[in-house]
N, C-alpha and C positions, 0 to 999 in steps of 0.2 A: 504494500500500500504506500502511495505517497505520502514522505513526512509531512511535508506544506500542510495538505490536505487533512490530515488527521488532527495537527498542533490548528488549524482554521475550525474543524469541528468541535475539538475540544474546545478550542476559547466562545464559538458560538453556545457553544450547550450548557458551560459554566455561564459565558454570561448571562444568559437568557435566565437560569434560574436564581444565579445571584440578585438578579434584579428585581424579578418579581419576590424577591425573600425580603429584602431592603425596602421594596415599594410598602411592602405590608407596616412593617414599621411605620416608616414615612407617613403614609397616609390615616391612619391610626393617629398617630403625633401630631397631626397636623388638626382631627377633628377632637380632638381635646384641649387643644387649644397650646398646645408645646413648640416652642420656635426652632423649626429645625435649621442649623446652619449650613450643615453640610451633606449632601447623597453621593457617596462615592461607589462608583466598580472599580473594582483594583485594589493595591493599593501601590504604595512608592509615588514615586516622579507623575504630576499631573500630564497627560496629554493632549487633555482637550478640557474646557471648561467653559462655566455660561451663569449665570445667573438670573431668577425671577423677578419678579414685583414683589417680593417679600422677602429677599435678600438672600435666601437659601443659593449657596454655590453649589452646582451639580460639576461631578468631575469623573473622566475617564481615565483611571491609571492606569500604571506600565505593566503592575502584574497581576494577571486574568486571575488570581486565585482566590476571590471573594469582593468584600466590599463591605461597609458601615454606612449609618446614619448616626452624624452628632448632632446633637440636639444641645442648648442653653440647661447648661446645671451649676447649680455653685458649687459644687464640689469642684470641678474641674475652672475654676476660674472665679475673678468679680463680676457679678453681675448688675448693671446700670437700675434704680431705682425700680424706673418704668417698665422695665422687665421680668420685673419677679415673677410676676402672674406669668408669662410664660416658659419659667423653668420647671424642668421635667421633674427636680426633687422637691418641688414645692404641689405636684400632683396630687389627690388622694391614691393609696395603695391598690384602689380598682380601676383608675387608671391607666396608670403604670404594669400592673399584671396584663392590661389590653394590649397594651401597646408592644409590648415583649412575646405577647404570645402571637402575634398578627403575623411575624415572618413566615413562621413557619406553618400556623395556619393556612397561610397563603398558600405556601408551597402544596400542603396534600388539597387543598382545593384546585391549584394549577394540575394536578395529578389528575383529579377527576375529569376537568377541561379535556388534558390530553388524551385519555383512553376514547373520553367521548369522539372527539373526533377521528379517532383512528376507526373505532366502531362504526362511524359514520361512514369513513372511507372506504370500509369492507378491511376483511383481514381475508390472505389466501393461505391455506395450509393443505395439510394432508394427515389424511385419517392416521392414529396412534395403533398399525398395526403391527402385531409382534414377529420378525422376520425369522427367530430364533432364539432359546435361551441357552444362555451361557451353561456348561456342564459346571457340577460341584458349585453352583451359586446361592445364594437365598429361595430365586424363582425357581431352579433345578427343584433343591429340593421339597420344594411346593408344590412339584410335577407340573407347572405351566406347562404349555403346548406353544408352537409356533405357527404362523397364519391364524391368530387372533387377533380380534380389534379391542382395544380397551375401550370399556363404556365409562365405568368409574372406579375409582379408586376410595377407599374408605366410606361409601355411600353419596361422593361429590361427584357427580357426571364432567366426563372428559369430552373434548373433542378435537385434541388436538396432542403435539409430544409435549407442546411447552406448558397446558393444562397438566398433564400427566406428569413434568417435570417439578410444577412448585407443587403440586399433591405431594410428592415422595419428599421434596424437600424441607414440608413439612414435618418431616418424622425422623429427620437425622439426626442423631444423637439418641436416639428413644429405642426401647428396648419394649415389644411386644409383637405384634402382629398385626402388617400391612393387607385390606381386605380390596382385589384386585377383582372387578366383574369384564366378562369377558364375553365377545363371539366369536362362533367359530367361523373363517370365512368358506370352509368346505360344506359343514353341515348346515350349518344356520342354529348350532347347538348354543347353548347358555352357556356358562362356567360361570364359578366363584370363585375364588384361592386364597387361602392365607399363607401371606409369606413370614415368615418369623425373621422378624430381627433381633439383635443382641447389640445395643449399647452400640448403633450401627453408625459407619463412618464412612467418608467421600474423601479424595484424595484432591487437588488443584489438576487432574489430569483425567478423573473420571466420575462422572457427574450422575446424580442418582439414577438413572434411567440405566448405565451402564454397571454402576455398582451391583444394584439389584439383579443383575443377570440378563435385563434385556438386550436383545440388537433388534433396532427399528427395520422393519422391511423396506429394503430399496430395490427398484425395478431392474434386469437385469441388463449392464452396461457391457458389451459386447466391446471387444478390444480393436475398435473403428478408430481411426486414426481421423480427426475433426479439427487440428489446429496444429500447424508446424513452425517452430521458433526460425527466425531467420538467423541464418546462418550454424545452425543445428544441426548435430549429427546427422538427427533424423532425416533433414533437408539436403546433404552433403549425400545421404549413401540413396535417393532417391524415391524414399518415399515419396506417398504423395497422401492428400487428403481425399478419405474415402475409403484409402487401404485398409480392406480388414485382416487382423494379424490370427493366423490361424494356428501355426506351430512356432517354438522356438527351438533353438539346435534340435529338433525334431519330438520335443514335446510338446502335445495339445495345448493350449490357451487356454482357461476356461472364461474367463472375462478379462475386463481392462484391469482391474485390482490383482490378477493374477500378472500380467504382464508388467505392470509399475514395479511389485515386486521382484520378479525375476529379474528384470533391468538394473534395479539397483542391489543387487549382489553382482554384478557383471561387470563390474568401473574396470574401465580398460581390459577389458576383453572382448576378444572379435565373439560376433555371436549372428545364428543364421536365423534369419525370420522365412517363415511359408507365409504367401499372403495368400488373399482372392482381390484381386481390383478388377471390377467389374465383371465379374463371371471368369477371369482367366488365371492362372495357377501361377503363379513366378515367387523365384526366392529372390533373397538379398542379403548380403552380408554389412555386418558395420560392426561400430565399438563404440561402445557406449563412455561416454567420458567422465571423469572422475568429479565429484564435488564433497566440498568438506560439510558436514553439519557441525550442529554449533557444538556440540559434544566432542567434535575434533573427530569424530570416525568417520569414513569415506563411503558415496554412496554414488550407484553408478547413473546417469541423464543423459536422453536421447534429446531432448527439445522437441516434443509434442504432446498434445493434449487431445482429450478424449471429444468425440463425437458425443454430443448432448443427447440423452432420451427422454421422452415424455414419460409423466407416469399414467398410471391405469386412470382412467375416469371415473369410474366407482369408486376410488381413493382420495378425490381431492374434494376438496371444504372452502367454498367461500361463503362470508361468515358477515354477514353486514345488516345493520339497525338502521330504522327509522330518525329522524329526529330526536323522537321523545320516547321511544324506547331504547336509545343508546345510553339516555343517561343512567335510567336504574342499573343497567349493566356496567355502566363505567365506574358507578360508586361501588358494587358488590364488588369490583375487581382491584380497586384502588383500597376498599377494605380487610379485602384477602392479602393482598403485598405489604400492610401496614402490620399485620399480624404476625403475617408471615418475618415479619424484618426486627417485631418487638420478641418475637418467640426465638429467632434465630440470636438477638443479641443477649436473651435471659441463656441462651444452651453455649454460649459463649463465656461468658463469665459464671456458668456453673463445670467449664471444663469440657462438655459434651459436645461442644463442635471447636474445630483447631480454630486457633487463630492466625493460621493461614488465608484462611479464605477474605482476608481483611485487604479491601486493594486499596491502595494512592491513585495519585492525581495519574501518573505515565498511564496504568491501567483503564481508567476513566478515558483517558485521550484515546489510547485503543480501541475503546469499545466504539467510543463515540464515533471514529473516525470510519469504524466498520456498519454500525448504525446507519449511517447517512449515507454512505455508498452503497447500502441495501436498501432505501429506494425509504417515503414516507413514514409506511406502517413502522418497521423496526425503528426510524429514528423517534417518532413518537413516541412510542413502548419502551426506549431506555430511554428521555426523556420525563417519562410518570414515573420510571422506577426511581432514577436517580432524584427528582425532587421528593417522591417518599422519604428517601433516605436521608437527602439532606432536612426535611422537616423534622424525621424522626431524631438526627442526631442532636442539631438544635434545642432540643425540648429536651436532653437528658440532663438530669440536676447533677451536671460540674460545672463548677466556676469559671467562667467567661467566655459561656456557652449560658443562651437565651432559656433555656433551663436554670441554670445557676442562679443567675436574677430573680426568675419565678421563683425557687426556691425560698430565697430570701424575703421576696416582695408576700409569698404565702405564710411565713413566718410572721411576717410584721403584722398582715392582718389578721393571725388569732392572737397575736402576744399585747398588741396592741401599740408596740412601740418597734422602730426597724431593729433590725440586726447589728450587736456595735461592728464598732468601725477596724477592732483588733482580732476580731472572727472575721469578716470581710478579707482583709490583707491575707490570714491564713488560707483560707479557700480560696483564695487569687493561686496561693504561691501551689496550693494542690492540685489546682484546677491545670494551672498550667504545665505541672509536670505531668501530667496525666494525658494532657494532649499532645506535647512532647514527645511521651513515648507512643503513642497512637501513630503519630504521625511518621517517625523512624522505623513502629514495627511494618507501615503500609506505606515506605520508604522500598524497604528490607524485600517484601513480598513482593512488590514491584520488580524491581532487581531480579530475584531469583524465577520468576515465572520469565523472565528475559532470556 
């Protein structure tokens, strides 16, 4: 993927939800009558800036990785007579809770927005059929079958791998028994299956679909030769596109996934291919040439790429709402990933899911950057997840995090008086080292998924 393009997405998709997390504030602040001075994205070195009719300076900084709203408080300075009534710590404590809570409210509200509209757009997928299970797995020994479609998982109907995907990922780290309902696609028979987990775990390489035993059915990719690199082996010893590859040194092919593979055990070695192009028999000899992976072991590349297939018609799912029936959908969905993200960080700090699975800002550019080049629907989709995320993190009660505040600002109004100001500093200095190491371990995880 293009770096440009990905460091372009990511800085759109941070900024997009930085903004509306800060607007919430902002505009919150503003109908309570609080003098906001400053709206910033970014922060550091201003590069664009502007001012309203009510003196508020709005500013674009140099680094995409957030942004504030400062608001008039005497703490943080003198305030001019005429202005008291507009500082924030001169607010009642219902106030102040509004206005702290509004970012990230905003955010799981932007969430709802986004799904609706993806809802709106249609989503395309493909039925969650099971192409085979893994032997000695979970599913094995639950006796699953293969050529079943999953209907639902624990009594929640599926329709899709990535329904089927936060179902299971609901249950990692948990120790019981996953209830999996099934069709057959031969018989048209039923099935139900318990699969038994133990205190069950996903690795950063295999995602619970894979964990559990299943491999998704995919349509069968015949070792058609559909795109040739220029100046490629492949191109150099004559292939052509269309060539279908039928033996190699005089073993059968059975698809393209069998040919990749054989290829890359063969770096630099001559190797003889049987074709058919277009009805007539001819061989070809070539060598496949050497590349390093990141692991430092070598692996063998022709420069070409597979002939695309359709899948079955009976297999594919588009999936699209009305107007006004997107939205109940979009808040059941945006409810589900809030759950799903509040459960996954309780199984996190009980030990039960790694703290591996915790990514930084590079991973976020990643995603984003593959999002967007996957066309609407996907950049929408991570889009509501990632402002889940950042709502939910927002609201956790450490200090200097929009949680932390709440904390305090819920304190004052049962105690009746704020929080002193030598507890304050303390939880500053926790607060911070807590994000600290968050940020170094989703530094770290970053790095090593590289």
């Amino acid at each position: 993927m293009d770096i440009l393009q990905t460091i372009l997405a990511a800085i759109v998709t941070l900024g997009i939800l930085v903004t509306i997390h800060e607007y919430g504030h902002f505009w919150v602040a503003r109908r309570c009558g609080v003098k906001v001075l400053r709206f910033s994205i970014g922060f550091g070195k201003g590069l664009y800036r502007w001012y309203d009719s009510q003196g508020t300076e709005y500013v674009i900084a140099a680094i995409p990785l957030g942004g504030y709203v400062k608001m008039l408080d005497e703490r943080e300075g003198d305030v001019p007579e005429a202005l008291l009534e507009q500082t924030f710590n001169r607010k009642p404590v219902s106030q102040r809770i509004a206005i702290v809570v509004a970012g990230p409210a905003v955010n799981l509200l932007f969430a709802v927005f986004a799904y609706w509209l993806m809802f709106m757009a249609g989503i395309s997928t493909v039925a969650p059929v099971v192409g085979e299970v893994r032997q000695d797995s979970p599913a094995a020994v639950a006796e699953m079958l293969g050529n079943e479609e999953i209907l639902a998982v624990d009594g929640h109907d599926v329709r899709s791998w990535e329904d089927v995907n936060l179902r299971l990922a609901a249950r990692i780290g948990e120790t019981g028994r996953v209830v999996v309902d099934t069709r057959s696609l031969d018989s048209g028979a039923a099935h139900s299956y318990g699969v038994d987990i133990r205190e069950w775990q996903i690795d950063e390489h295999r995602g619970p679909i894979d964990s559990l035993g299943l491999v998704p059915f995919r349509p069968h990719v015949p070792a058609k030769i559909g795109h040739l690199v220029e100046g490629g082996q492949a191109q150099k010893s004559g292939l052509q596109i269309g060539d279908l590859v039928l033996e190699m040194n005089g073993d059968p092919i059975e698809d393209w996934i069998d040919l990749v593979k054989r290829i890359q055990k063969s770096a630099d070695k001559q190797v003889v291919f049987s074709l058919d192009r277009n009805g007539q028999a001819l061989e070809l000899t070539l060598t496949p040439a050497s590349k390093q992976a990141k692991d430092g072991s070598h692996y063998g590349y022709i420069g070409a790429g597979v002939e695309q297939v359709s899948w079955p018609p009976e297999l594919l799912r588009e999936i699209s709402y009305g107007v006004f029936e997107a939205l109940p959908v979009a808040i059941a969905k945006t409810h589900q990933m809030i759950t799903l993200t509040l459960e996954s960080i309780g199984k996190m700090i009980q030990g039960a899911i790694s703290v591996k699975n915790l990514s930084g800002p590079i991973t976020i550019a990643k995603v984003a950057g593959a999002s967007a080049e996957s066309g609407l629907e996907s950049f929408l989709n991570f889009l509501a997840y990632l402002s889940i995320s950042l709502g939910i993190l927002n609201l956790l009660p450490i200090p200097m995090l929009d949680g932390g505040h709440l904390l305090y600002y819920v304190i004052e109004a049962v105690r009746g008086r704020p929080v002193s100001e030598k507890i304050q500093i303390i939880g500053l200095k926790i607060g911070m080292a807590l994000l600290m190491t968050l940020m170094i371990l989703a530094f770290y995880n970053d790095l090593a998924r590289l």
